[in-house]
PDB file with one MODEL, atoms N, CA, C and O in Angstrom:
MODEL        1
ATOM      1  N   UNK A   1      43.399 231.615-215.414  1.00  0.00           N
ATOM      2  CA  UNK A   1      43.019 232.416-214.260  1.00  0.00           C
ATOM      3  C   UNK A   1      43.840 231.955-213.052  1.00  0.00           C
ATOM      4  O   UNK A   1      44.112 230.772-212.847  1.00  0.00           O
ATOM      5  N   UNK A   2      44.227 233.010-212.239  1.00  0.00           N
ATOM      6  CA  UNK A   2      45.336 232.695-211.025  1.00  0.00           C
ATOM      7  C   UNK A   2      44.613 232.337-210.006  1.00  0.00           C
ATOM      8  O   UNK A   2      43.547 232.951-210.030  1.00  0.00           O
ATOM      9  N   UNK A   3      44.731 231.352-208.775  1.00  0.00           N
ATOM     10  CA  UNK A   3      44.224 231.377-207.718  1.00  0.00           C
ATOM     11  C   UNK A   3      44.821 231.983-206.768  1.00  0.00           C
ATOM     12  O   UNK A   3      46.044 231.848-206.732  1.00  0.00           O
ATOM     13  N   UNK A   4      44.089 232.916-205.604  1.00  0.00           N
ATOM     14  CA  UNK A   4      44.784 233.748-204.900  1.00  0.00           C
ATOM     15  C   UNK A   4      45.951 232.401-204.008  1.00  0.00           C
ATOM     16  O   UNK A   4      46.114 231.190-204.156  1.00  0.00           O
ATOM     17  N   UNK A   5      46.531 233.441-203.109  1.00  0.00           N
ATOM     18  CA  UNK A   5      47.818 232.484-203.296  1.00  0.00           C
ATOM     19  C   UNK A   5      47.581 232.228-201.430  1.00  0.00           C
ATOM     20  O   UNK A   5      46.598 232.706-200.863  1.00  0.00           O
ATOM     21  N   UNK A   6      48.310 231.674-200.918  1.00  0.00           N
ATOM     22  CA  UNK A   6      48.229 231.252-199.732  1.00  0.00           C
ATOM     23  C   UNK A   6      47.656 232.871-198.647  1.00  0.00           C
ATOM     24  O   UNK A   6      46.631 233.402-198.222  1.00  0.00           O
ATOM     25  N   UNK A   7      49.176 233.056-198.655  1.00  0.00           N
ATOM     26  CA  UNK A   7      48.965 234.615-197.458  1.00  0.00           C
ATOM     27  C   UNK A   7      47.439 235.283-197.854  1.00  0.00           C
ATOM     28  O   UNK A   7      46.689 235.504-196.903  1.00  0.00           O
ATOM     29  N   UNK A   8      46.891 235.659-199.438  1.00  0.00           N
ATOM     30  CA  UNK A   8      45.737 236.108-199.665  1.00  0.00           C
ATOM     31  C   UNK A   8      44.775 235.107-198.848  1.00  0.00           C
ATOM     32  O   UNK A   8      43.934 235.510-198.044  1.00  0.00           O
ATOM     33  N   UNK A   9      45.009 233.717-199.162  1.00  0.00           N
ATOM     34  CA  UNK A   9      43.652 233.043-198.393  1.00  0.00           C
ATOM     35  C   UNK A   9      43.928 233.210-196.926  1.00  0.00           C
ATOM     36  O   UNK A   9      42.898 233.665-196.428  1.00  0.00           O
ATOM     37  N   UNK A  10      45.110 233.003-195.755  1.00  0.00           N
ATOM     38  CA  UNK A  10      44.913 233.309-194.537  1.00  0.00           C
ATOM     39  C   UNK A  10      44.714 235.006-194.260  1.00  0.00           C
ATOM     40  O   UNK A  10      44.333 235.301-193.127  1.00  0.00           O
ATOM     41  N   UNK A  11      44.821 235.513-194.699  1.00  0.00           N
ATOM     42  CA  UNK A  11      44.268 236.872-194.810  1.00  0.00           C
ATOM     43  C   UNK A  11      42.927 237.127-194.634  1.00  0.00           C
ATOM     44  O   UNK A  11      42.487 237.811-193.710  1.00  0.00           O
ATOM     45  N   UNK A  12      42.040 236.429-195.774  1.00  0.00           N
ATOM     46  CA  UNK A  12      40.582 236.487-195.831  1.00  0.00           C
ATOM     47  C   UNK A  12      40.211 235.705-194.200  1.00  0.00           C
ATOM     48  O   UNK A  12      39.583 236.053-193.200  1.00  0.00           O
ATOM     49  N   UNK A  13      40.986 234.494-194.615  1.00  0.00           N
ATOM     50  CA  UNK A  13      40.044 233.556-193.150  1.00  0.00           C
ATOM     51  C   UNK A  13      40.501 234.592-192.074  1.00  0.00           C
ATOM     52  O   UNK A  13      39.541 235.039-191.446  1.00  0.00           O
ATOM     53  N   UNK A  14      41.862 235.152-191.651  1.00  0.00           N
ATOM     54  CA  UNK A  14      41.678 236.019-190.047  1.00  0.00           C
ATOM     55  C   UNK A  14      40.931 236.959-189.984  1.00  0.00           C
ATOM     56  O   UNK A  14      40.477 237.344-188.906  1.00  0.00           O
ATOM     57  N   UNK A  15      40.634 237.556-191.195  1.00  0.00           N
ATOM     58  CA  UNK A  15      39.617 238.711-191.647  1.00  0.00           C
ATOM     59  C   UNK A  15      38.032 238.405-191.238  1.00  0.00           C
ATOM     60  O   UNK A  15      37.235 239.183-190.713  1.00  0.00           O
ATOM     61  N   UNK A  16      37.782 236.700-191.743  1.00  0.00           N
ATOM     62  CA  UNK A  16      36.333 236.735-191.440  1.00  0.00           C
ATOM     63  C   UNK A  16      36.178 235.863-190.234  1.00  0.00           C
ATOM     64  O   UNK A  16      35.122 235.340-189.879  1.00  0.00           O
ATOM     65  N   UNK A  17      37.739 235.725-189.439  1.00  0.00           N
ATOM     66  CA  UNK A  17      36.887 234.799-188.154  1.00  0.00           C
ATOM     67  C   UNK A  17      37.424 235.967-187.231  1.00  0.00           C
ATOM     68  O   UNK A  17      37.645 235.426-186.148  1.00  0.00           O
ATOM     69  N   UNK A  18      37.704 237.155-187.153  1.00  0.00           N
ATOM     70  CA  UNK A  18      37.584 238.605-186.322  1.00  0.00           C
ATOM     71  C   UNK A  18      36.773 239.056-186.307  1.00  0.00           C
ATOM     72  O   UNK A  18      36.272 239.601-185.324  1.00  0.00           O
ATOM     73  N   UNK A  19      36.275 238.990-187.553  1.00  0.00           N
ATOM     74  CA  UNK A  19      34.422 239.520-187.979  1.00  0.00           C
ATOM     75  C   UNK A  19      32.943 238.552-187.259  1.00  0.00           C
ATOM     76  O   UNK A  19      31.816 238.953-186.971  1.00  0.00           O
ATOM     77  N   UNK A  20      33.513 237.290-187.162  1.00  0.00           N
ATOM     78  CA  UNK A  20      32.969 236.490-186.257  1.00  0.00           C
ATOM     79  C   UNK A  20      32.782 236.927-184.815  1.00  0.00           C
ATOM     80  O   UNK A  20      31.760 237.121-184.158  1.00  0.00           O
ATOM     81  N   UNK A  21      34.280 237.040-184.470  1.00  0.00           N
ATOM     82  CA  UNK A  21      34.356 237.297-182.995  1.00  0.00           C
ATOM     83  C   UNK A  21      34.336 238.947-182.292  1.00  0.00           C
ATOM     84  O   UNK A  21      34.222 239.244-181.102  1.00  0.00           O
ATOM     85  N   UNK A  22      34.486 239.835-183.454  1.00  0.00           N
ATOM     86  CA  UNK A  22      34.355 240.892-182.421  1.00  0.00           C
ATOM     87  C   UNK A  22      33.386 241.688-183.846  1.00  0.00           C
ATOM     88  O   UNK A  22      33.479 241.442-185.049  1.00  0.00           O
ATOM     89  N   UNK A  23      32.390 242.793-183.048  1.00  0.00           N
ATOM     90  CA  UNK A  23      31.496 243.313-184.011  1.00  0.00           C
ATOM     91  C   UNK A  23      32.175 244.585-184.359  1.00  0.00           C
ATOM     92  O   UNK A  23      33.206 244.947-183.792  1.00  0.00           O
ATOM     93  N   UNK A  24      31.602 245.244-185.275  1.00  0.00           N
ATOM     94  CA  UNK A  24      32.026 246.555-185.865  1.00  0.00           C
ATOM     95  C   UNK A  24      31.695 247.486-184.925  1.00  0.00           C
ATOM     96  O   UNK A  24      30.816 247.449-184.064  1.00  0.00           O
ATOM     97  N   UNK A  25      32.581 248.411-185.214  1.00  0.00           N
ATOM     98  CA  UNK A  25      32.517 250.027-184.207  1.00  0.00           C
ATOM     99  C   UNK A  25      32.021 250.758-185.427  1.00  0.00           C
ATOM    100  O   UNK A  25      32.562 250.669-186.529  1.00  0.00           O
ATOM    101  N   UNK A  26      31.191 251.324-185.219  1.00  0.00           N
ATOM    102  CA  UNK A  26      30.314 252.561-186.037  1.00  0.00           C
ATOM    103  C   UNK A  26      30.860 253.593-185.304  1.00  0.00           C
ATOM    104  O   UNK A  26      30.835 253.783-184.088  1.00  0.00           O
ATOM    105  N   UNK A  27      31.500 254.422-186.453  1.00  0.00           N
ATOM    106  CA  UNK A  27      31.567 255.576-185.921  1.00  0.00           C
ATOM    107  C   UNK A  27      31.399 257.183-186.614  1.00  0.00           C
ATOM    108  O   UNK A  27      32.050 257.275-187.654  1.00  0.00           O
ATOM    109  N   UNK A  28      30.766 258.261-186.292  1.00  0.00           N
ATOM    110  CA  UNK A  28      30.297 259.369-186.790  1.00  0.00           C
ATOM    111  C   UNK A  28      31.263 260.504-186.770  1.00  0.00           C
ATOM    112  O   UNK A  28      30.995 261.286-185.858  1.00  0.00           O
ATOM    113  N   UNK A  29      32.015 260.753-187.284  1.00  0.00           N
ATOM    114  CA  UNK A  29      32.673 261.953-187.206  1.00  0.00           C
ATOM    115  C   UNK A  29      32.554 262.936-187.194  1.00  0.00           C
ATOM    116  O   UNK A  29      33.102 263.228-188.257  1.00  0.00           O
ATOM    117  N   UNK A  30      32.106 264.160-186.631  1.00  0.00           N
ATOM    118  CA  UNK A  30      31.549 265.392-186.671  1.00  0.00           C
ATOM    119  C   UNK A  30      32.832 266.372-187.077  1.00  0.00           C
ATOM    120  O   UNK A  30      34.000 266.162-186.752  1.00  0.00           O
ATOM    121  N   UNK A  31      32.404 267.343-187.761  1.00  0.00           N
ATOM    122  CA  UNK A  31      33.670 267.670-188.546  1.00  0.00           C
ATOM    123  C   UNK A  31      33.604 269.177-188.000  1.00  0.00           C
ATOM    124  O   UNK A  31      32.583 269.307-187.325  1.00  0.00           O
ATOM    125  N   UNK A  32      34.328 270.314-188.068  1.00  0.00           N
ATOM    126  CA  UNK A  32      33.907 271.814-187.879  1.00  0.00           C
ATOM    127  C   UNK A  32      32.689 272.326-188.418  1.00  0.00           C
ATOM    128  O   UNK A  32      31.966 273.144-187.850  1.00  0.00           O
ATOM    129  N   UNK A  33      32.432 271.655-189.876  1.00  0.00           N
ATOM    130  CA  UNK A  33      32.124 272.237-190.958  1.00  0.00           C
ATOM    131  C   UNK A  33      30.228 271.655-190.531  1.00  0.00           C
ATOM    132  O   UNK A  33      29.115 272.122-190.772  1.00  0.00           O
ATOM    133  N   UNK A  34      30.717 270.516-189.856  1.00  0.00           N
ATOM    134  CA  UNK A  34      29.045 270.297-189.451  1.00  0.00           C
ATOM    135  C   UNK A  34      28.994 270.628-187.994  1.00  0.00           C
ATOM    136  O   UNK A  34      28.022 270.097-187.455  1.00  0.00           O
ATOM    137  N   UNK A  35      29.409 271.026-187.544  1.00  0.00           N
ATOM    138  CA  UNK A  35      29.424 272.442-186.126  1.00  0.00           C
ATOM    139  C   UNK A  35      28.524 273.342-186.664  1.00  0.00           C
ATOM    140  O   UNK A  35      27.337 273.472-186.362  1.00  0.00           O
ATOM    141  N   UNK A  36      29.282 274.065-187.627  1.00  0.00           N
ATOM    142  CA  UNK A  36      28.718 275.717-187.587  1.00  0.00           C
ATOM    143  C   UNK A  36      27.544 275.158-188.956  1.00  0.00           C
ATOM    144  O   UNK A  36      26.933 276.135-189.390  1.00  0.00           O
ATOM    145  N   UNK A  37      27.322 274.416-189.353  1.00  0.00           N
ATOM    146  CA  UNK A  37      25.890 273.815-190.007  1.00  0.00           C
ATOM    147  C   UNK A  37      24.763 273.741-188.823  1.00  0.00           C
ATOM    148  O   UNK A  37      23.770 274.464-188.902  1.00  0.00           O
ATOM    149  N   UNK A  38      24.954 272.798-187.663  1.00  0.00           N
ATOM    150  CA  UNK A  38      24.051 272.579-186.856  1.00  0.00           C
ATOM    151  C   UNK A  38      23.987 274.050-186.330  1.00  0.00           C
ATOM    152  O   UNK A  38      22.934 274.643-186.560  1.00  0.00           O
ATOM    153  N   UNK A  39      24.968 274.721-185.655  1.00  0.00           N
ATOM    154  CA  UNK A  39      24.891 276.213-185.228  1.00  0.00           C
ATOM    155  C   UNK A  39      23.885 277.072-186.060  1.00  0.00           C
ATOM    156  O   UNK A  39      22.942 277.709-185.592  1.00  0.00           O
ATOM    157  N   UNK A  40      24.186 276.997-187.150  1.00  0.00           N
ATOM    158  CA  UNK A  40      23.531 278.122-187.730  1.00  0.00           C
ATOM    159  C   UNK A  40      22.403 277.475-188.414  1.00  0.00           C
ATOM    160  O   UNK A  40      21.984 278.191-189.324  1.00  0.00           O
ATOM    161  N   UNK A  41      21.859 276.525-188.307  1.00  0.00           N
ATOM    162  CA  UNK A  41      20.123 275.526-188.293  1.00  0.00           C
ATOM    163  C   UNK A  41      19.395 275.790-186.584  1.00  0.00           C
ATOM    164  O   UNK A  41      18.174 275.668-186.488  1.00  0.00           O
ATOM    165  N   UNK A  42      20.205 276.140-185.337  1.00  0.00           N
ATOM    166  CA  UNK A  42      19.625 276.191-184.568  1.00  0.00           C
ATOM    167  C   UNK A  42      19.008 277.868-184.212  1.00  0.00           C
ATOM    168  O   UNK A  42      17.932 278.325-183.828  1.00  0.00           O
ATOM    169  N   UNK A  43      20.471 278.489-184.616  1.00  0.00           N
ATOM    170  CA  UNK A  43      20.198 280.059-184.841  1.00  0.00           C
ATOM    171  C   UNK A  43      18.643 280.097-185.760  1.00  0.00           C
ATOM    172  O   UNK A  43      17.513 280.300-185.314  1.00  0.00           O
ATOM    173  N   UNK A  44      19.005 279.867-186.949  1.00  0.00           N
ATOM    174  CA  UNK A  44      17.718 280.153-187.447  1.00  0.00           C
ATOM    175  C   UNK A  44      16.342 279.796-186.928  1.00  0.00           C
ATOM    176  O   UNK A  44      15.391 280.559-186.761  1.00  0.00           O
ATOM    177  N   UNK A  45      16.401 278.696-186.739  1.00  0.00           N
ATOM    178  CA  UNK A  45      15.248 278.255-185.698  1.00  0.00           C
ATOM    179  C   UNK A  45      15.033 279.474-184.839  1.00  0.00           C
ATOM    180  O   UNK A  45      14.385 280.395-185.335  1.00  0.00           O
ATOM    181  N   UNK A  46      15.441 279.580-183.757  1.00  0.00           N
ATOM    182  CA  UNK A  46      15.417 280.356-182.761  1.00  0.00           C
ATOM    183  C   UNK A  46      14.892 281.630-183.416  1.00  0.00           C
ATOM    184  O   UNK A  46      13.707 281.937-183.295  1.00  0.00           O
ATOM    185  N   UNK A  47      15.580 282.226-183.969  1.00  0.00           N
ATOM    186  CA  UNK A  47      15.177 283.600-184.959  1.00  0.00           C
ATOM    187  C   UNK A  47      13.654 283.366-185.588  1.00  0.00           C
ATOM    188  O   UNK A  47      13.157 284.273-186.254  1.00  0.00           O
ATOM    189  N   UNK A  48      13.065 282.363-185.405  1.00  0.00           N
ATOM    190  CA  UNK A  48      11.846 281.596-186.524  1.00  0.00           C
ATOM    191  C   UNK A  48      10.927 281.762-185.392  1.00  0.00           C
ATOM    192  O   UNK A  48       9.928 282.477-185.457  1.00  0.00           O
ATOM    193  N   UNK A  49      11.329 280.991-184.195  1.00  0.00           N
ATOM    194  CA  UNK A  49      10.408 280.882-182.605  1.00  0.00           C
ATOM    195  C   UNK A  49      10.568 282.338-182.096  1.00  0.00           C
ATOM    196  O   UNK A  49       9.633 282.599-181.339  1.00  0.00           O
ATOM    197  N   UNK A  50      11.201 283.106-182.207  1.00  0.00           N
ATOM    198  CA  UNK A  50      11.137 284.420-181.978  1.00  0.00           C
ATOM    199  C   UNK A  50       9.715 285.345-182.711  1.00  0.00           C
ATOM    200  O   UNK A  50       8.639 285.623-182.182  1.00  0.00           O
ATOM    201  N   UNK A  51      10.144 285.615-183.898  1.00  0.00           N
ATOM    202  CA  UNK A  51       9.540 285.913-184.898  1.00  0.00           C
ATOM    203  C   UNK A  51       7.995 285.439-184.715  1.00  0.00           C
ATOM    204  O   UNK A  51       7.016 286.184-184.749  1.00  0.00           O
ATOM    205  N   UNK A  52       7.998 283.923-184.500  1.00  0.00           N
ATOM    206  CA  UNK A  52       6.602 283.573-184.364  1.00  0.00           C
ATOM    207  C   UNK A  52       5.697 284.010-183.202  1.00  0.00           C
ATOM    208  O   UNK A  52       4.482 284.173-183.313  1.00  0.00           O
ATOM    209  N   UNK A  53       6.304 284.157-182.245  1.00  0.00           N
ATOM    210  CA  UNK A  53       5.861 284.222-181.023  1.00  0.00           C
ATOM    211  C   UNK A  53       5.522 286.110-181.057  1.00  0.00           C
ATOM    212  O   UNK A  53       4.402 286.558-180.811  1.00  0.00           O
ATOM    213  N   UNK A  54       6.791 287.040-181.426  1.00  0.00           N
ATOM    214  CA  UNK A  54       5.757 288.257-181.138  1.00  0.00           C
ATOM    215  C   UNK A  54       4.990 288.429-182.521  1.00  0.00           C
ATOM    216  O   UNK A  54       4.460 289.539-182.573  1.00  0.00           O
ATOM    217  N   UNK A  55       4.812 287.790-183.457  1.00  0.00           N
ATOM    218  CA  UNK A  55       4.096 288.002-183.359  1.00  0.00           C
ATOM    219  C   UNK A  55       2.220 287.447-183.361  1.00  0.00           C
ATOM    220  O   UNK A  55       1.248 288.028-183.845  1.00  0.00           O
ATOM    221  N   UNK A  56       2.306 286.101-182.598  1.00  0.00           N
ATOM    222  CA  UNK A  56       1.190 285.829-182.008  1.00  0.00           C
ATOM    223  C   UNK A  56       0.677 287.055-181.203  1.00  0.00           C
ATOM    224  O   UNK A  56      -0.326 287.725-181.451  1.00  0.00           O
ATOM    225  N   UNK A  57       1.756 287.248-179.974  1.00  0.00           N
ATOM    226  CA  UNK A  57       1.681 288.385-179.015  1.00  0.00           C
ATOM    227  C   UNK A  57       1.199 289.787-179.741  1.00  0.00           C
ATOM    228  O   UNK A  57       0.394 290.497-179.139  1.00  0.00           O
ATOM    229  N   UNK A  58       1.650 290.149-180.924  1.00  0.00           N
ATOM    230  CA  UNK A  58       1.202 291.578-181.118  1.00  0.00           C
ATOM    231  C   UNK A  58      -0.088 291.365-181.648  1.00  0.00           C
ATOM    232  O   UNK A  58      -1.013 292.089-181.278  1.00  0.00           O
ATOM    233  N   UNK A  59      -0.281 290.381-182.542  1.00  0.00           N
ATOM    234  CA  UNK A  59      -1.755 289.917-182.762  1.00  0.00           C
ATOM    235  C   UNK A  59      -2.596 289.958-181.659  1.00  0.00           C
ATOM    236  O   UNK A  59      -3.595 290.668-181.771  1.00  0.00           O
ATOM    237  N   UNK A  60      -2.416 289.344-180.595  1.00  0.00           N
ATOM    238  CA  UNK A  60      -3.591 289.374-179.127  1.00  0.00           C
ATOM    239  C   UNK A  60      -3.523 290.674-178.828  1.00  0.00           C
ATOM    240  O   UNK A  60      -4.614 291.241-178.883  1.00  0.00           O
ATOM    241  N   UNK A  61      -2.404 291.487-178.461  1.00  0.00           N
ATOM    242  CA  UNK A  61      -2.511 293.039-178.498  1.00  0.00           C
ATOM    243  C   UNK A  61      -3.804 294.065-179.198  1.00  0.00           C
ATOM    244  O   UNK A  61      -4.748 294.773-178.847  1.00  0.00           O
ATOM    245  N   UNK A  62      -3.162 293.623-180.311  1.00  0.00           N
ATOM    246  CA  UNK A  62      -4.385 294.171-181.260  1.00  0.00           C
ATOM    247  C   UNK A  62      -5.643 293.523-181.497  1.00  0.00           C
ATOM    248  O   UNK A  62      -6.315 293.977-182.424  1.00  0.00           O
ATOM    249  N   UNK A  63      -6.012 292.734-180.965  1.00  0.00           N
ATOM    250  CA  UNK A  63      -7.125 292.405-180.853  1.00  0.00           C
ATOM    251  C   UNK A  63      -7.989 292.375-179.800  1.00  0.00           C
ATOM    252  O   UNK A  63      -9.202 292.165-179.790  1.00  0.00           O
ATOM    253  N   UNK A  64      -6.947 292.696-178.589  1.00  0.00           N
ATOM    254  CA  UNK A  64      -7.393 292.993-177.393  1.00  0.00           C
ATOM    255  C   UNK A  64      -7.581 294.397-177.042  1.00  0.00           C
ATOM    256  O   UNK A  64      -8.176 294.670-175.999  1.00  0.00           O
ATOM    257  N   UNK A  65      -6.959 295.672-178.105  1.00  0.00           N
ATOM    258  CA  UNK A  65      -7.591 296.736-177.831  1.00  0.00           C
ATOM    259  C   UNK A  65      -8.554 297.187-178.755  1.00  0.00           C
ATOM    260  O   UNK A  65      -8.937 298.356-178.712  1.00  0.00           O
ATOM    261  N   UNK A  66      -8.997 296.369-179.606  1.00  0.00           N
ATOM    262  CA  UNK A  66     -10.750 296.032-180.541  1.00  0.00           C
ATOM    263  C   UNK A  66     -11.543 295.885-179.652  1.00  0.00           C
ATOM    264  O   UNK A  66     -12.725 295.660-179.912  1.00  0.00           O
TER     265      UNK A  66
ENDMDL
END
């Protein structure tokens, strides 16, 4: 079995004393494709709060001319 060779071991050590000293950046990429996903999850919604609402409203209508 080979042991990794020098450059591999200073490699690892600058690798894990950067990781020491500075933390990770997380980062989220939002793509087009999850644009018009969220777009068209909010559309529907909206179309849903629409929908719900007349018809609460036509319900009180009709029950208000009973």
């Amino acid at each position: 079995m080979k042991l990794p060779r020098l450059p591999k071991k200073l490699r690892v050590m600058v690798g894990w004393t950067l990781d020491l000293l500075f933390a990770k950046d997380i980062e989220q990429m939002l793509t087009l494709r999850d644009v018009e996903a969220l777009s068209d999850m909010a559309r529907r919604i909206r179309t849903r709060a629409k929908q719900g609402t007349s018809g609460t409203a036509s319900a009180l209508d009709s029950s208000a001319r009973d």
